[in-house]
N, C-alpha and C positions, 0 to 999 in steps of 0.2 A: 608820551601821555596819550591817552583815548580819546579821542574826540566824541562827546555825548549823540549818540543816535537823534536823527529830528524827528520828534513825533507828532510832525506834522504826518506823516506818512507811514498808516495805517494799511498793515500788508492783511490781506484775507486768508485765514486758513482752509480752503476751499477743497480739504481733500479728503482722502474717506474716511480717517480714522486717528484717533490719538496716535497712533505709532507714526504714522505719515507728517503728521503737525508735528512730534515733537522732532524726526528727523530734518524735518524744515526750519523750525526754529533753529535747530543744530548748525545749519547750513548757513543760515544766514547769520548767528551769532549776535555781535554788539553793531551791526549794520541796522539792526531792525529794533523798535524798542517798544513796536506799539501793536496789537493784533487783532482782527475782528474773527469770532468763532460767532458764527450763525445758525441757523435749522438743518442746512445739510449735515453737520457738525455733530448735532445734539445725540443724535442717536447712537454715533458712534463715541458717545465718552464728553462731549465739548465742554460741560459743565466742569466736570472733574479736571480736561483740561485748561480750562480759563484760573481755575482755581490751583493748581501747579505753576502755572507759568505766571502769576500774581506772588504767589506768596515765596515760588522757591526761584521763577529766575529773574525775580525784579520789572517785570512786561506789563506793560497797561490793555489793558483788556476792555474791548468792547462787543459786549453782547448785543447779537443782530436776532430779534425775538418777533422783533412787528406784533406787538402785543394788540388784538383787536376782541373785544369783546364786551359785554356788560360793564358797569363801571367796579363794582362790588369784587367780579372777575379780576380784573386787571389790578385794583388792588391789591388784593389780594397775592397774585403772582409777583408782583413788583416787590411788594413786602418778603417776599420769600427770597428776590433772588437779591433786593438790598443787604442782607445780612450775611452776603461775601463783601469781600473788597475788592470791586471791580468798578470800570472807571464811566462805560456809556453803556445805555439802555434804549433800542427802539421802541417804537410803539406807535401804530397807526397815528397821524395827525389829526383825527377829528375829535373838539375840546372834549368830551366828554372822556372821552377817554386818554388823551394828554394830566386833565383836570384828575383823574381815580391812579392813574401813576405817579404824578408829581405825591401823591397824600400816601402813595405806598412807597415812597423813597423817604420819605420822610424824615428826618434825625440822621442820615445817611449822607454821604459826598456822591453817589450814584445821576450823572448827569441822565436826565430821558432827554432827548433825542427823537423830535415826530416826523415819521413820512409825511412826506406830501406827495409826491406822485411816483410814482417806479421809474427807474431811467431807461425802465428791460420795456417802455409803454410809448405808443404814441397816439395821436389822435386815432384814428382808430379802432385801436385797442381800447380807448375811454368809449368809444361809440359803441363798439361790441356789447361794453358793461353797462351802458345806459348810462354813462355819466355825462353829467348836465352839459351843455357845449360850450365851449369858448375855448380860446389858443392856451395850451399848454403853460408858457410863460405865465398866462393872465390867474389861472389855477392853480398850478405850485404859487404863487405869490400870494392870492389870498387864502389859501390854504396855511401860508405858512405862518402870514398875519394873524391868523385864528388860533392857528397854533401857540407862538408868542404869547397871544393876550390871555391863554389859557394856563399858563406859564411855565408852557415848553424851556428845557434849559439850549434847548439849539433844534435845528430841524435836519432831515437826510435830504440833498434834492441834487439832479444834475446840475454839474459846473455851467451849462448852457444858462442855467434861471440863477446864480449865483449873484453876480452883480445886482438884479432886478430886489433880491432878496436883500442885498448887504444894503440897499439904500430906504426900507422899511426903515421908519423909527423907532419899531417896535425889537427893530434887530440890535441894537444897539447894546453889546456885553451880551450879546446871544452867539450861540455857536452856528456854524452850516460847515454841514460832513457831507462831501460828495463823492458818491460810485460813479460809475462812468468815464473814469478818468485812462488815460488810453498813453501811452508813450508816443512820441511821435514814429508811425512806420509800424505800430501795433494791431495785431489783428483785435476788429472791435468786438466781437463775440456777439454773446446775443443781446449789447447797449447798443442800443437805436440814440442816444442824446448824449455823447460824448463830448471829452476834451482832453486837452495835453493836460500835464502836470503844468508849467509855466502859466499856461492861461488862465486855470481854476483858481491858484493863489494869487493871480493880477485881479480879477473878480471876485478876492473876497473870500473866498475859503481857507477854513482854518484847520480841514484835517481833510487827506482824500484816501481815495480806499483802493489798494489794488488787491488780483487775486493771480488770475491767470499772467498776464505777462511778469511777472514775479517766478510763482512758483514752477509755468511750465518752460522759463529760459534754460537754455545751453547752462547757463552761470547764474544761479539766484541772487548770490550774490551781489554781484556786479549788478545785475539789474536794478535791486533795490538799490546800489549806492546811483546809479547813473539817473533814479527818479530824483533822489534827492540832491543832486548836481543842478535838474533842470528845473526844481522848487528855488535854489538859491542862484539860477540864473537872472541876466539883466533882463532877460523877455519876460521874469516873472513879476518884475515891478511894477507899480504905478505909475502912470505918466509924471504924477508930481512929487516921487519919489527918489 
């Protein structure tokens, strides 16, 4: 008997084209059961494929859009891509436009999902952009709080601000999906604010996102099963667990 995929562990499909995703999907089979197809994605087919690998090979699908614009806008688009059956939806963290997604999901099971701060960013990079100052941590957290109150169904943030997030009250039956998550011995790419798999889900995370150490392994395979080995290890528990 099969033992059900954890969908905790959302693999990225981070490569040029439907035909590359779906020989990846291929590769990695009933190991993987969850995918994120994002903007690199989009151009080459992502849509069409998020929509195959939903309906014909049983995969939950999460759309990486960072929806940012007018609230009318975002609406609008939300509305659009709610009438697939797909499973998570980004979209910039800031409430007005959390607030015009949530009303374009609407009658729909399409969780949104708000950034708070990029994990590819550091201080800065926020300085660069003129964004207001304070520590990193102090930002994603009330960003994320904003987000919540706005009634984000989860937020994207590094595993590093995980915990700081999961003890919000506002988080509570809320989701936090983290990128930056790095295998141990993994090249970090271009995530400046990483973590292991073990430590993301000790702090609180309840889906994490790989791409590269996944799909560029010797053995895709195997990599995906060896993240989700160190998701259900002991270094990944609670101390009062």
């Amino acid at each position: 008997m099969t033992t059900p995929a954890d969908d905790r562990l959302i693999v990225a499909l981070d490569v040029p084209n439907v035909i590359a995703g779906l020989d990846l999907v291929q590769t990695l089979g009933d190991s993987v059961s969850f995918y994120k197809i994002g903007l690199g994605m989009l151009t080459g087919g992502g849509l069409a494929l998020a929509n195959e690998l939903k309906a014909e090979h049983g995969k939950r699908i999460f759309l990486d859009m960072k929806f940012f614009d007018i609230g009318a806008t975002v609406e609008a688009a939300v509305r659009g891509i709610a009438q697939f059956d797909l499973d998570f939806l980004t979209v910039h963290g800031d409430p007005h436009v959390v607030r015009a997604a949530k009303q374009g999901a609407a009658g729909s099971d399409l969780k949104i999902l708000a950034v708070t701060i990029l994990t590819s960013l550091d201080r800065d990079d926020l300085d660069d952009s003129m964004i207001r100052g304070g520590t990193i941590p102090d930002l994603v957290t009330e960003r994320a709080g904003r987000a919540f109150d706005a009634g984000a169904d989860g937020v994207i943030a590094s595993p590093n601000e995980a915990a700081l997030i999961r003890a919000l009250p506002e988080a509570a039956g809320r989701l936090i999906v983290t990128p930056g998550v790095r295998p141990t011995g993994a090249d970090k790419g271009d995530q400046k604010r990483i973590a292991t798999p073990a430590q993301a889900v000790r702090d609180g995370v309840d889906h994490i996102v790989v791409g590269r150490p996944v799909h560029k392994a010797a053995d895709p395979r195997k990599a995906a099963l060896d993240i989700v080995a160190e998701m259900a290890s002991p270094q990944a528990r609670t101390p009062n667990t």
